[in-house]
MARVO-960074 format. One record per residue (C-alpha): residue number from 1; residue in one letter; z, y, x. Coordinates in Angstrom, 3 decimals. Example, Ala and Ser with C-alpha at 12.3 -4.5 7.8 and 13.67 -1.06 7.14 Angstrom:
BEGIN
<r 1 A <7.800 -4.500 12.300>>
<r 2 S <7.140 -1.060 13.670>>
***
This chain:
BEGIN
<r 1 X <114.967 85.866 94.274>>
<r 2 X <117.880 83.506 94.057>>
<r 3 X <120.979 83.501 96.519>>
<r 4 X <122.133 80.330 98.851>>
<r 5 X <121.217 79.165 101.920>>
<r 6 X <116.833 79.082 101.490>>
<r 7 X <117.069 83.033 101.258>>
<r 8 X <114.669 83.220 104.622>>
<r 9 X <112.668 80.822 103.111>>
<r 10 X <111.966 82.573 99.806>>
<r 11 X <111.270 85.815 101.486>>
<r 12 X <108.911 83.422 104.487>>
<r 13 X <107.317 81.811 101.221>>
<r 14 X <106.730 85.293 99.277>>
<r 15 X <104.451 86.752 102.214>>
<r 16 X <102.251 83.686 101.315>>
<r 17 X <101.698 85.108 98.128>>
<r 18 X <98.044 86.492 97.908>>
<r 19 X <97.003 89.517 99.720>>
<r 20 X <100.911 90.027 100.752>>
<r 21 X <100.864 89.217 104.238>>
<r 22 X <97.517 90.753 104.568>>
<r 23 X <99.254 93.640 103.517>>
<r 24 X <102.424 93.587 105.314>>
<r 25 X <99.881 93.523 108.465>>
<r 26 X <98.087 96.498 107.614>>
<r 27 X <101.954 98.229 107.576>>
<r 28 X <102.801 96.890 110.274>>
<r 29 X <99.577 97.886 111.945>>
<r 30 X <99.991 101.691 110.882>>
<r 31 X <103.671 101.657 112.011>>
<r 32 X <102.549 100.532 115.448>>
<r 33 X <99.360 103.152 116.245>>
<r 34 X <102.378 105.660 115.012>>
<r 35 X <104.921 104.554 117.495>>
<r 36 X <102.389 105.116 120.384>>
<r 37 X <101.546 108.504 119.120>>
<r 38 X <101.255 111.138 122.127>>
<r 39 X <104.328 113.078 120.863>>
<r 40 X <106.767 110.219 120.057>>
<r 41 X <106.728 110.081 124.055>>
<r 42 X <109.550 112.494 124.755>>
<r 43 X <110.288 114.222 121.194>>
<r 44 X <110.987 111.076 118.724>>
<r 45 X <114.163 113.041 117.603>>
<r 46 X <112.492 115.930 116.804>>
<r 47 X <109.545 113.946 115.039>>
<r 48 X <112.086 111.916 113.245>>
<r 49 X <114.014 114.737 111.738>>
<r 50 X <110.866 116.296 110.276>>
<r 51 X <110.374 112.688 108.914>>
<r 52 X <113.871 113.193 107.148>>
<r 53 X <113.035 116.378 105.894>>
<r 54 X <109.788 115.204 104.147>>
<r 55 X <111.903 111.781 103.022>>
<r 56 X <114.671 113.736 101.540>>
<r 57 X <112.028 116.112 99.982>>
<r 58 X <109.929 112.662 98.628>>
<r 59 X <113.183 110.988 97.286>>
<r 60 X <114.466 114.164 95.493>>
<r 61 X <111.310 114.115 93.568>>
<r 62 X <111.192 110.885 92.511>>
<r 63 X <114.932 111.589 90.771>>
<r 64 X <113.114 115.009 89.351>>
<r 65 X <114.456 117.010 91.478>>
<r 66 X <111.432 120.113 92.975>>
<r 67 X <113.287 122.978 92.973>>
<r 68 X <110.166 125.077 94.803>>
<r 69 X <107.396 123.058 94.163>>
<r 70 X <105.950 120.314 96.204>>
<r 71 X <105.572 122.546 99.848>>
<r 72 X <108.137 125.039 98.873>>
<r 73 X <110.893 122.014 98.272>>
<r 74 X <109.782 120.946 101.817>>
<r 75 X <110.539 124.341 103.481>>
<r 76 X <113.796 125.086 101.669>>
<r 77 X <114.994 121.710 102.923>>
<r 78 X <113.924 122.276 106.582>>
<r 79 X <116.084 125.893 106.414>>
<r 80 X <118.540 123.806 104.426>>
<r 81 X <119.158 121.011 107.292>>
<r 82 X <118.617 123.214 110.271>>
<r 83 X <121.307 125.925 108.589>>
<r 84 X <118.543 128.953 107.898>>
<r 85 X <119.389 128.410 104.280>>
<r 86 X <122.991 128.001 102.394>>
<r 87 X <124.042 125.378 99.518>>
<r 88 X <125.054 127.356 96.444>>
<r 89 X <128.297 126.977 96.096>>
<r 90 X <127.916 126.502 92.348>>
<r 91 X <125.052 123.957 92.064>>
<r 92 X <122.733 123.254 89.320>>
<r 93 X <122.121 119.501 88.167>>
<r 94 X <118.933 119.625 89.820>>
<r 95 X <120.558 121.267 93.080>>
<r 96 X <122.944 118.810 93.099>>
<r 97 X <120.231 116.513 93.124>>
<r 98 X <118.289 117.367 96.626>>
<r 99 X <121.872 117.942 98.522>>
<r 100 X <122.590 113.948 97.467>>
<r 101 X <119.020 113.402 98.806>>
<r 102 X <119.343 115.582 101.967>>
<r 103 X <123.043 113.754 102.037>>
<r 104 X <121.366 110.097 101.992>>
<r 105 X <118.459 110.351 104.323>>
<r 106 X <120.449 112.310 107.015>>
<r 107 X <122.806 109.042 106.888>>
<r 108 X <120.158 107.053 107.739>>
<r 109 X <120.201 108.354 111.136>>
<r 110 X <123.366 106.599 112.208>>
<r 111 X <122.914 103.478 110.972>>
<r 112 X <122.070 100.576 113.717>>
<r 113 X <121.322 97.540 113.737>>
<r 114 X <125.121 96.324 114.269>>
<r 115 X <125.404 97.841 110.568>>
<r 116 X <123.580 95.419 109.609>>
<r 117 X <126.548 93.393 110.220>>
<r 118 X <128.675 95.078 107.519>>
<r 119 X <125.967 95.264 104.747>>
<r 120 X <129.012 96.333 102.082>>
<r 121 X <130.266 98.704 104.519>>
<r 122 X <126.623 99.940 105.138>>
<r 123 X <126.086 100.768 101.346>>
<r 124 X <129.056 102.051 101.225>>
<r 125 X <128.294 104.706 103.298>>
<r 126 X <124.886 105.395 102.185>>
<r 127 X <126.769 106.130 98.933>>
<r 128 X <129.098 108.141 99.822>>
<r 129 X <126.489 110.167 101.475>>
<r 130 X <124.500 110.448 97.895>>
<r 131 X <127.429 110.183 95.736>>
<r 132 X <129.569 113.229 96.992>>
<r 133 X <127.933 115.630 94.733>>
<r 134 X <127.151 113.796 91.727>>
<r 135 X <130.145 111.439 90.975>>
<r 136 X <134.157 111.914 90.571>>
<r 137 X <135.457 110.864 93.861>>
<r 138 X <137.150 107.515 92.499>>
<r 139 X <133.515 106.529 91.878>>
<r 140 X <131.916 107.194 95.009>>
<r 141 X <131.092 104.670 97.587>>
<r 142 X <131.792 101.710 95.803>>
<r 143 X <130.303 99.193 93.394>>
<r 144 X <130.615 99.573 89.517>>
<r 145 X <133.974 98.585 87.646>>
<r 146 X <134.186 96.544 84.041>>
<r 147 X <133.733 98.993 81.591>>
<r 148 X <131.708 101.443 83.964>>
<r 149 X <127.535 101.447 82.517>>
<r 150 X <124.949 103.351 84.496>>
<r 151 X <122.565 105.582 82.337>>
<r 152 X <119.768 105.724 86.020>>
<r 153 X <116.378 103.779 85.787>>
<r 154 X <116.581 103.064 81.563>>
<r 155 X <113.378 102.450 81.377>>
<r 156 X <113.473 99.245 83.594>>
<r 157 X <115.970 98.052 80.675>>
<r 158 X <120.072 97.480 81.236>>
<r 159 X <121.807 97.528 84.553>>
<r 160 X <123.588 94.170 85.391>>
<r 161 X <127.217 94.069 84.057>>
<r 162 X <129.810 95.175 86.468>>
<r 163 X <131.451 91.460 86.434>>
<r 164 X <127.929 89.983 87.804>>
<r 165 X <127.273 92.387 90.524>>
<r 166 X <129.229 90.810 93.223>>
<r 167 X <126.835 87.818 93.397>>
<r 168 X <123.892 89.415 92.678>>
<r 169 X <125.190 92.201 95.942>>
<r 170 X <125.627 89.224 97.849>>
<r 171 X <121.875 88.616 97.409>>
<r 172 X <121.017 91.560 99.252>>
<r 173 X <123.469 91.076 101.660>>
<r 174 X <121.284 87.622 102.501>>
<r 175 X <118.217 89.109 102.453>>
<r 176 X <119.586 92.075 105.334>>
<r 177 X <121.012 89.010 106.903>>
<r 178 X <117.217 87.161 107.160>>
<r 179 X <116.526 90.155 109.641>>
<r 180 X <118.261 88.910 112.548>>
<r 181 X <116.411 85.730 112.439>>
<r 182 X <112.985 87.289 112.521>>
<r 183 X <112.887 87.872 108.902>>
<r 184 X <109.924 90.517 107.358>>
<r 185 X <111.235 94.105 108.157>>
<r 186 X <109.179 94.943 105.421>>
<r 187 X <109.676 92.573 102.829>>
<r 188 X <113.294 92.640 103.090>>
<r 189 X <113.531 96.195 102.887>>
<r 190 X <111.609 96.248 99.511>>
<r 191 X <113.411 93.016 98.047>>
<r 192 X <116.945 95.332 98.625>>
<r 193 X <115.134 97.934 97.668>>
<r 194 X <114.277 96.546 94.399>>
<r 195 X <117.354 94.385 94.007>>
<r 196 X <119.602 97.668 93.745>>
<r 197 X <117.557 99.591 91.371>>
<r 198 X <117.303 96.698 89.089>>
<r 199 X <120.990 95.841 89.540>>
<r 200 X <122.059 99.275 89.488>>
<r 201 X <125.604 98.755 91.377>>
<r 202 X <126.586 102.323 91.471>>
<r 203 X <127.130 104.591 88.521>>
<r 204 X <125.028 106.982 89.700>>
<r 205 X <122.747 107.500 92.819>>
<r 206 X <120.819 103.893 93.016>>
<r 207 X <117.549 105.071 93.851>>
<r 208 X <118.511 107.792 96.488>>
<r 209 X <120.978 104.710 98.184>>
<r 210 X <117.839 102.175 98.078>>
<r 211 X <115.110 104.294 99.391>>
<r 212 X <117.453 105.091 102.119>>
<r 213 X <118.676 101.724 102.878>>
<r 214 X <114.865 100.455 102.627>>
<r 215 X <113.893 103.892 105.395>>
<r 216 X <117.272 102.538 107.480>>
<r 217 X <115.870 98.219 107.125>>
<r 218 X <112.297 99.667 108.517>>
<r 219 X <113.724 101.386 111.729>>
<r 220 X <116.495 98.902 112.892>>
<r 221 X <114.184 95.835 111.785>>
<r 222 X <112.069 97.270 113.977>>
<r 223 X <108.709 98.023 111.964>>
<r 224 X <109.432 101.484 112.322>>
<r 225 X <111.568 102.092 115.375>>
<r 226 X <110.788 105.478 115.990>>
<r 227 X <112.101 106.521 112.366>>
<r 228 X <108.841 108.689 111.604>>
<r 229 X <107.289 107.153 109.005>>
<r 230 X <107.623 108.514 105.329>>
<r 231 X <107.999 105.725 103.421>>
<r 232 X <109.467 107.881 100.536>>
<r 233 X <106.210 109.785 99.961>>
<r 234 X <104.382 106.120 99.411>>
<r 235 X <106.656 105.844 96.507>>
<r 236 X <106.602 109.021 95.088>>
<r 237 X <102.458 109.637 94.935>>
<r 238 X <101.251 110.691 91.635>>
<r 239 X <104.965 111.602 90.791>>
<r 240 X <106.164 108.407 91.548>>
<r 241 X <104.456 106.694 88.411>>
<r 242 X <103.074 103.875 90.409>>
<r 243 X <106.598 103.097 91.857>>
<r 244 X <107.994 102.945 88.356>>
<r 245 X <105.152 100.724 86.879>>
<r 246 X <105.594 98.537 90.046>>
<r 247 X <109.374 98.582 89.688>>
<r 248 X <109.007 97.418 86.274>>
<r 249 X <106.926 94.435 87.441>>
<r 250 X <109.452 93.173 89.954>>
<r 251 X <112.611 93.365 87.223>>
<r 252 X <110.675 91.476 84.487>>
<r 253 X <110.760 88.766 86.528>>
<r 254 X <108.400 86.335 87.819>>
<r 255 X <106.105 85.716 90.878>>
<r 256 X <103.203 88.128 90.215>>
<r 257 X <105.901 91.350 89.558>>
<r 258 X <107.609 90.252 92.598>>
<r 259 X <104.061 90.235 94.269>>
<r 260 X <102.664 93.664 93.211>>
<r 261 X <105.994 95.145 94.337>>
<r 262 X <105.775 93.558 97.751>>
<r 263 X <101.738 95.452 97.495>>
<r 264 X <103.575 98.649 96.506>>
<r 265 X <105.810 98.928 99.755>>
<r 266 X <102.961 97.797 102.067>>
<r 267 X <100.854 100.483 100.898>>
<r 268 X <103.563 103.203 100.782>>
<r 269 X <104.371 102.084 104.534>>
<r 270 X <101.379 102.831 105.540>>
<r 271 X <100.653 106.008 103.348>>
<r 272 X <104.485 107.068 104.737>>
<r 273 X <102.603 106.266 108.555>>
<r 274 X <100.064 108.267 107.891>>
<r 275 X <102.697 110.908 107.385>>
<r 276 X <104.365 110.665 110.270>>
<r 277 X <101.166 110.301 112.663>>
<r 278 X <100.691 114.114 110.423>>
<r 279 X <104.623 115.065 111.681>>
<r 280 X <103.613 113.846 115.578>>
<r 281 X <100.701 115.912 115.309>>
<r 282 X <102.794 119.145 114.677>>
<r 283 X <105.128 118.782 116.641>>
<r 284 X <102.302 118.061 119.397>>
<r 285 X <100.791 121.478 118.502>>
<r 286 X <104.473 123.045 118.109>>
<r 287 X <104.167 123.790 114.763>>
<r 288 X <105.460 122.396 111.331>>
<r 289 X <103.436 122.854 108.389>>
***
């Protein structure tokens, strides 16, 4: 992807790319029969906070963070969000961890479409929300400074220098602007999604702030309005290896990584559908497994 004016046309000419739109139809597809789910009739909010609970747990994992294995993790972060369960007050690294996620995915909740407005201010918050617990305060919430490195994601090679981030943020901050024009809800959420993982703005916390921002681009672009979906479990099956290898793709560059990416997302959408069809379907019976 390249910044200027054509950014809705490169992300129009990328779903031409084969077996991409295909794809993107299938998601979209999956995300629809979920919205008219019996359950999302009168309890969306309680659907969609089960959905945050299983994202949070999803997202956590992919930064190795399982505290309680895969179903216990999900428990412990139900009692965690509904107050059944206490934060310790002296975390370990990997406790730290799943609070940041829990922190980022509950953010997502507020964020509307106006946001979308304010794309600085809306990464802003999402990092605050993930940064709190794992950064010095004069780091959180705000790009990376000259002289600041990132040690997340090495094995997609070296973040982008602090002095080159501003143009490459203002990328993304295109591509969330494509949206109100009809742009891909889909494609643009994994083209951020991708862009700030392989940019790396923050010190710390990248991942958890673009899996969010891609969960918050699905529900106010309107592919996922109900805010069901898992998306983050799409990404993180078989321990999140085929997210990596298709991360990898996208940052080397090049039409077919970009491709395979856009194939990655589709898929987890609907895998992350499937999961929430599974969430309306408890919450139907009146029971969460």
């Amino acid at each position: 992807m390249s910044s200027g004016t054509g950014v809705a046309d490169q992300v129009q000419a990328l779903l031409g790319l084969p077996g991409v739109r295909e794809a993107v139809e299938d998601a979209r597809t999956a995300c629809t029969e979920l919205r008219w789910h019996q359950a999302l009739r009168r309890r969306i909010p309680e659907a969609a906070a089960e959905s945050r609970v299983r994202g949070a747990t999803a997202t956590a994992l992919l930064e190795g963070a399982e505290p309680a294995g895969s179903q216990g993790t999900v428990s412990l972060v139900r009692d965690l969000v509904r107050g059944a369960a206490a934060w310790p007050t002296e975390p370990d690294p990997v406790e730290r961890v799943l609070k940041a996620a829990v922190q980022v995915t509950a953010a997502t909740e507020s964020a509307t479409s106006a946001g979308l407005n304010s794309p600085a201010h809306l990464l802003a918050h999402l990092h605050l929300a993930a940064g709190a617990d794992l950064l010095p305060p004069e780091q959180v919430g705000r790009p990376r400074l000259p002289g600041e490195g990132c040690s997340e994601f090495g094995d997609l090679g070296e973040p982008l220098p602090a002095e080159d981030l501003p143009e490459r943020l203002n990328l993304v901050y295109d591509l969330l602007g494509t949206l109100r024009t009809g742009g891909s809800a889909l494609a643009v959420a994994a083209l951020v999604h991708a862009e700030l993982v392989t940019v790396r703005p923050f010190v710390s916390g990248n991942g958890l702030v673009a899996r969010a921002l891609e969960r918050v681009v699905h529900r106010v672009g309107g592919l996922d309005p109900t805010g069901v979906a898992v998306p983050e479990l799409g990404h993180s099956q078989k321990v999140g290896a085929d997210y990596r290898g298709a991360l990898t793709a996208y940052g080397q560059g090049g039409t077919e990584g970009v491709r395979l990416w856009l194939l990655h997302c589709a898929e987890a959408v609907v895998t992350g559908a499937g999961a929430g069809t599974a969430i309306a379907d408890s919450v139907l019976a009146g029971k969460l497994v």
